[in-house]
C-alpha positions, -999 to +999 in steps of 0.1 A: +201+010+526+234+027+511+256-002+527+231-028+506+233-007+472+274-008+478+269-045+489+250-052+455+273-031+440+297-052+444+284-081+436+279-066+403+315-058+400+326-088+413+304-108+389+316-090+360+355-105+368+344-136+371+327-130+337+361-122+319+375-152+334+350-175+319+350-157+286+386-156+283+387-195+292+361-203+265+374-179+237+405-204+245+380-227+228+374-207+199+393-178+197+380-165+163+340-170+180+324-132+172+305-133+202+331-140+225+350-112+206+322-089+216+321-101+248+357-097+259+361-062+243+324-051+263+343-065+298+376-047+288+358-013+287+335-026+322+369-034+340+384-003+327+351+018+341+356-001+375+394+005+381+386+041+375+358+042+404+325+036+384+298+063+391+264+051+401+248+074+380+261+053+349+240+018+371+217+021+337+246+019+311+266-004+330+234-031+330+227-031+298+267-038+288+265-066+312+232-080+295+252-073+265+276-100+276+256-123+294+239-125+257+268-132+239+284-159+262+255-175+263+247-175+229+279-196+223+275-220+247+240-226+237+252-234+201+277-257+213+245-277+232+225-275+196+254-288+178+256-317+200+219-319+202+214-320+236+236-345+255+214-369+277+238-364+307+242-332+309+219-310+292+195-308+321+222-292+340+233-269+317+202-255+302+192-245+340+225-228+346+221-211+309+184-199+323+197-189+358+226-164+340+195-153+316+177-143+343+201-124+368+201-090+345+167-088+352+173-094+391+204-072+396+181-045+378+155-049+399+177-049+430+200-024+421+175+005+407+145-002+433+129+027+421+123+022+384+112-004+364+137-032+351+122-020+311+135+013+320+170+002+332+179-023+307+157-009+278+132-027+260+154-047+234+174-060+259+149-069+281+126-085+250+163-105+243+163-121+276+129-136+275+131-147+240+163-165+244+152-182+273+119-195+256+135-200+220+166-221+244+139-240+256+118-245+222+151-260+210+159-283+240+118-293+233+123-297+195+150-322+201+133-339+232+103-347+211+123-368+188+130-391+212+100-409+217+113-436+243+126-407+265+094-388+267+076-423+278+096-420+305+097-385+315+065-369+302+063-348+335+096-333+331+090-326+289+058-306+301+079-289+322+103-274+299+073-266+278+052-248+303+084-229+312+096-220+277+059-213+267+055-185+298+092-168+288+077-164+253+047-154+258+062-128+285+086-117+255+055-113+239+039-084+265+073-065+272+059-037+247+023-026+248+006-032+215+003+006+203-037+015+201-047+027+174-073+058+191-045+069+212-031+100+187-010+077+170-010+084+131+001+055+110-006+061+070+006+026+066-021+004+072+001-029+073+022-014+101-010+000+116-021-039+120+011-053+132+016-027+157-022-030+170-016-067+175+017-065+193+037-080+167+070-054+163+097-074+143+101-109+130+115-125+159+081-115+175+061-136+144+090-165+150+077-167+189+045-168+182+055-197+159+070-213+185+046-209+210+024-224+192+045-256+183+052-259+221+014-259+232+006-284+203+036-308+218+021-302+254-016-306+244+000-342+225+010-358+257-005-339+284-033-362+287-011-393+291+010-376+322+004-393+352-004-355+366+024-353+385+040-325+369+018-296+393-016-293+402-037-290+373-054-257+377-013-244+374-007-252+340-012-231+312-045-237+288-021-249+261-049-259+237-066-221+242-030-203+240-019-221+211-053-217+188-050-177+198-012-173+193-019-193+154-048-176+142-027-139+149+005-158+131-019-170+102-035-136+098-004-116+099+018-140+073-011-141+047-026-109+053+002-080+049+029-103+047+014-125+020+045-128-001+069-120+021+083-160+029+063-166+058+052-197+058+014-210+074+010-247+063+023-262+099+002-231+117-028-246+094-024-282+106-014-277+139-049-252+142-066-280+128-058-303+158-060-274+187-097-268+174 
C-alpha cells in the first residue's frame, strides 16, 4: 500500500513537470495570457515544494493548486477552440483530451486520499469548477454543432452524445452541494436567500447551468426522435424532455421571483417550456 501511495505520488509530481512544460510552451503563444500567468507562477511554487521534499500531509493543498492549474490551462485552450469555432478536424480530438485533463483532479484525489471524499480534498469550489467547465465546454461545442444543420444529418448519434455527456457533468455540478433544508437549525432572515439556498441554486453560474441544461435537453429532445438509435440502448439515456421541463420551471421561478429585476432573462426558458410540455 505505501509503495502505491509513493507510486501515485509520483505520478503526481511527475505530472506536474510535464505541466510546466506545456504551459511554458503555450504562454510562448501568448505570453501576456493571465491564466497562463497564474498558471506558471502556481507550478513555480509546486516545483519549489517538490525539490524541497513535499510532505504528504500538504496531499490536500497540493491538489487543489494542481486543479488550480489544470483550470487555467484549460481555460486558454478552450478559448482558442471558441474563437475558431470548433474546427471540423480536430475539435473531436481535442475537446476529449480537454475532458480527460478535467477529469484527472478528481481521480488523483480519489486515488491519492482513499480515505476521504474527493469534496473534502479539493473543496467544494473546485470540485463544482470541474464539472461545470466540462458541461459548459460541452454546451459550447453543442451550441456551435447545432448550427450546422448538414453535419448533424450526418452524425445525430454523435451530437446526442456530447449532449447526454455535457448534460450529466451539469447536472452533477448541480448536486456537489446539498440544497440547505430549511427545518434543519438553519436561520435565514432573508427570505430570497432562504429560497435559493432551499432549491440548490448557490451563485449565478449555478442559474447559468440550469440555463444550459435546459437548452441542451431541448436540442436532444429536437433530434432524438430522428436518430437511428444507435447512439446506446434507449433505457440509458437521460429523460431529456422530463429534466429539461424540471431544470426551467426552477430557472423561471428563481429569475422572476427574487431576482425579478436583476437581468435575468426567461423569454427562451418560456418558449423552450412551451415545447418540452
Amino acid at each position: 500500500m505505501a509503495d502505491e501511495y509513493r507510486r501515485q505520488g509520483f505520478e503526481l509530481e511527475r505530472r506536474i513537470f510535464e505541466l510546466d512544460i506545456k504551459c511554458s510552451s503555450l504562454r510562448a503563444e501568448k505570453q501576456d495570457d493571465d491564466y497562463l500567468q497564474n498558471a506558471s507562477a502556481i507550478l513555480d511554487k509546486l516545483k519549489s515544494y517538490y525539490r524541497q521534499g513535499g510532505e504528504s500531509s500538504n496531499l490536500s493543498k497540493v491538489l487543489q493548486d494542481y486543479t488550480q492549474v489544470i483550470l487555467d490551462i484549460t481555460f486558454y485552450e478552450e478559448n482558442k477552440l471558441v474563437d475558431q469555432e470548433f474546427p471540423e478536424d480536430c475539435s473531436p480530438f481535442k475537446i476529449q483530451q480537454l475532458l480527460q485533463d478535467l477529469t484527472e483532479p478528481e481521480v488523483l484525489a480519489g486515488r491519492l486520499a482513499p480515505a476521504q471524499e474527493v469534496q473534502s480534498v479539493l473543496g467544494l469550489e473546485l470540485l463544482e469548477c470541474l464539472y461545470w467547465r466540462r458541461g459548459a465546454l460541452l454546451y459550447m461545442y453543442c451550441h456551435t454543432l447545432h448550427q450546422r444543420k448538414q453535419w448533424i444529418k450526418k452524425n445525430k448519434d454523435t451530437f446526442l452524445k456530447c449532449i447526454q455527456e455535457g448534460v450529466r457533468y451539469l447536472m452533477r455540478m448541480l448536486q456537489v452541494r446539498n440544497s440547505v433544508k430549511l427545518n434543519d437549525g438553519v436561520v435565514l432572515h432573508d427570505t430570497a436567500t432562504a429560497s435559493f439556498l432551499s432549491e440548490g441554486i448557490f451563485s449565478d453560474t449555478h442559474l447559468l447551468t440550469m440555463m444550459y441544461i435546459g437548452e441542451m435537453c431541448f436540442w436532444a429532445v429536437k433530434y432524438e426522435d430522428c436518430s437511428g438509435d444507435t447512439m446506446d440502448r434507449k433505457e440509458d439515456r437521460l429523460q431529456f424532455r422530463d429534466i429539461g421541463t424540471q431544470i426551467l420551471n426552477k430557472y423561471v421561478l428563481a429569475c422572476e421571483g427574487p431576482l425579478q429585476g436583476q437581468g435575468w432573462n426567461t423569454e427562451n426558458a418560456k418558449e423552450i417550456l412551451s415545447i418540452l410540455q
